[in-house]
C-alpha positions as a printed NumPy array, in Angstrom:
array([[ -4.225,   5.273,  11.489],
       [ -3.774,   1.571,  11.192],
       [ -0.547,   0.034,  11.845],
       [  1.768,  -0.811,  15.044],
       [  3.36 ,   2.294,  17.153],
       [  7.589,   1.399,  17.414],
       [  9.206,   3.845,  20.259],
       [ 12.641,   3.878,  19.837],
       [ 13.565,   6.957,  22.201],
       [ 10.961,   8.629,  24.135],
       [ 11.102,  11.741,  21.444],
       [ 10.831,   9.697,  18.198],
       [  7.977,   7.605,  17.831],
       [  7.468,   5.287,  14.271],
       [  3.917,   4.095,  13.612],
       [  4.392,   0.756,  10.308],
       [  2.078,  -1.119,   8.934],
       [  2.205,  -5.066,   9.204],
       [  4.745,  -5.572,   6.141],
       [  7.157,  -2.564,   7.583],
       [  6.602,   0.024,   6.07 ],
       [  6.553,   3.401,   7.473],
       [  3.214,   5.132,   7.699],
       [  4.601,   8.139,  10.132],
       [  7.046,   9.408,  12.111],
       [  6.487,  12.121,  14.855],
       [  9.415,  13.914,  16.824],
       [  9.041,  15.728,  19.7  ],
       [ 11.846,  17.792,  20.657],
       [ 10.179,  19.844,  23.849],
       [  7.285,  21.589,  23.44 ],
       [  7.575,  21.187,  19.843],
       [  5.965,  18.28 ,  17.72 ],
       [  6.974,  17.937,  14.112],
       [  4.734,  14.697,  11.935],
       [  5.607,  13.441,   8.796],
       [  3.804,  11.262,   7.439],
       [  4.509,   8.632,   4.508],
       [  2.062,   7.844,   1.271],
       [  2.909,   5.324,  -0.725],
       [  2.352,   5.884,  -4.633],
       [  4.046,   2.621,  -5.418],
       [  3.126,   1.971,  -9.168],
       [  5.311,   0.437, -11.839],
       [  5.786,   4.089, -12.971],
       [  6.488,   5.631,  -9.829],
       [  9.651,   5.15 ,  -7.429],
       [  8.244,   6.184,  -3.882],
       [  5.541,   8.201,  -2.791],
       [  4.227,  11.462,  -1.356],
       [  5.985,  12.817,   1.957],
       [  4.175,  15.491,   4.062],
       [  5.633,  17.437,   7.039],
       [  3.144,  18.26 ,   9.489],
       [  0.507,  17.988,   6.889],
       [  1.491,  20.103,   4.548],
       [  2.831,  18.556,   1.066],
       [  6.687,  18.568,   1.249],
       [  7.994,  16.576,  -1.683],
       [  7.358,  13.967,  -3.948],
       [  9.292,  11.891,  -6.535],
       [ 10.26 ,  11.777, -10.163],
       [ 11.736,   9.769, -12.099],
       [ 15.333,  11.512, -12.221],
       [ 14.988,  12.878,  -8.365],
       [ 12.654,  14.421,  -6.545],
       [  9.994,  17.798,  -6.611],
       [ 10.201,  20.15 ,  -3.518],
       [  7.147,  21.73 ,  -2.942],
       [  7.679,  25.56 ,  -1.804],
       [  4.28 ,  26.973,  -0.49 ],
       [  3.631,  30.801,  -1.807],
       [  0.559,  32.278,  -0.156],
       [ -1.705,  31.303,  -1.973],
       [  0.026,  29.247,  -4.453],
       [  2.542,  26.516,  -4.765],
       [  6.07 ,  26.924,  -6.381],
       [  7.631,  23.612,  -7.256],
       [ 11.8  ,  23.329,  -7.611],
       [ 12.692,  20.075,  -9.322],
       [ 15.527,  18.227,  -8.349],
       [ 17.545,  15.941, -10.245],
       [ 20.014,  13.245,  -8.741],
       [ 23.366,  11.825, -10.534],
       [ 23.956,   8.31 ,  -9.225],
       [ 26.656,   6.332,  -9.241],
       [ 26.723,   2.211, -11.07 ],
       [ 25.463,   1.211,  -7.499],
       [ 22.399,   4.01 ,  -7.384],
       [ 23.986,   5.898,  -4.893],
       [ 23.233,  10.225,  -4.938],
       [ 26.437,  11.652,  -5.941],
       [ 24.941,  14.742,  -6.97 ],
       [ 21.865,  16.444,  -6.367],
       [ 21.048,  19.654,  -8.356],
       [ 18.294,  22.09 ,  -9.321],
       [ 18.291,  24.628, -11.779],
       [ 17.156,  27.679,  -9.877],
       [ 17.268,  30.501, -12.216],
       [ 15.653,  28.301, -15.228],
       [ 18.718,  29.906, -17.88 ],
       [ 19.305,  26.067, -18.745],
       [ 23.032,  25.929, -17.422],
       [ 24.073,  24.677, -13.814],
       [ 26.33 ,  26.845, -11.956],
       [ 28.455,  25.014,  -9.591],
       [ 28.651,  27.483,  -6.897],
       [ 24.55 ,  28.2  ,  -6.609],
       [ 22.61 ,  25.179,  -7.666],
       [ 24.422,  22.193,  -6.627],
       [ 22.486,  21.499,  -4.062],
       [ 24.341,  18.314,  -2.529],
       [ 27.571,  16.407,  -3.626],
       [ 28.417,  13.052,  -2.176],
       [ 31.993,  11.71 ,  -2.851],
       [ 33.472,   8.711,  -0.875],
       [ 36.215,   7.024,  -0.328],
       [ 36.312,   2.905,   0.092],
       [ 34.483,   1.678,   2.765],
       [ 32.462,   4.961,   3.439],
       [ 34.019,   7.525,   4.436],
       [ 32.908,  10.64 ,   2.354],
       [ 35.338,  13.378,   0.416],
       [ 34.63 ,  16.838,   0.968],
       [ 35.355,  20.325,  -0.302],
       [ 34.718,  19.84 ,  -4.408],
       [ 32.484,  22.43 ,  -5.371],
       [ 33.091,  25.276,  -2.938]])
């Protein structure tokens, strides 16, 4: 893999390219090593790329969020996740629609909620 290796700690390790941007990032936490490595899909259609965790397709963008990939035997199940930004493009929200009836119900498919106060600090306990 081209690029330049970047040890911050001795268990995370970074490997970039010249312009900085993240090719892979490996973490070893004992005996255990975990990869992930980073494909960029930049087009003028596309707003990232294609992340894999130790080689195995994890998730990908869209246009509105972000497909998880959710490996089935011999088959791949894909949830879709859509994000609700804020004015600055911040994730507020982040939800799926599990059981495909066309409604969102608060309790089982918001998947993450992001609220925050000024300066930062985030809001918690809305849809519990």
């Amino acid at each position: 893999m081209a690029g330049r290796l970047i040890t911050f700690t001795p268990a995370r390790l970074f490997w970039r390219d010249a312009s900085g941007v993240k090719l892979r990032k490996e973490v070893r936490d004992r005996s255990e090593i975990t990869t992930t490595d980073y494909f960029d899909a930049s087009t003028p259609l596309s707003t990232g790329g294609f992340i894999y965790l130790n080689e195995k397709l994890d998730f990908f963008p869209h246009s509105e969020g972000y497909v998880k990939v959710i490996p089935g035997g011999n088959y791949y199940e894909f949830q879709y996740v859509y994000n609700y930004k804020d004015h600055l493009g911040n994730v507020r929200l982040s939800y799926s629609g599990l059981d495909l009836n066309g409604a969102i119900d608060p309790n089982t498919e918001i998947l993450k909620e992001r609220n925050y106060y000024p300066f930062g600090l985030e809001h918690k306990g809305y849809n519990n």
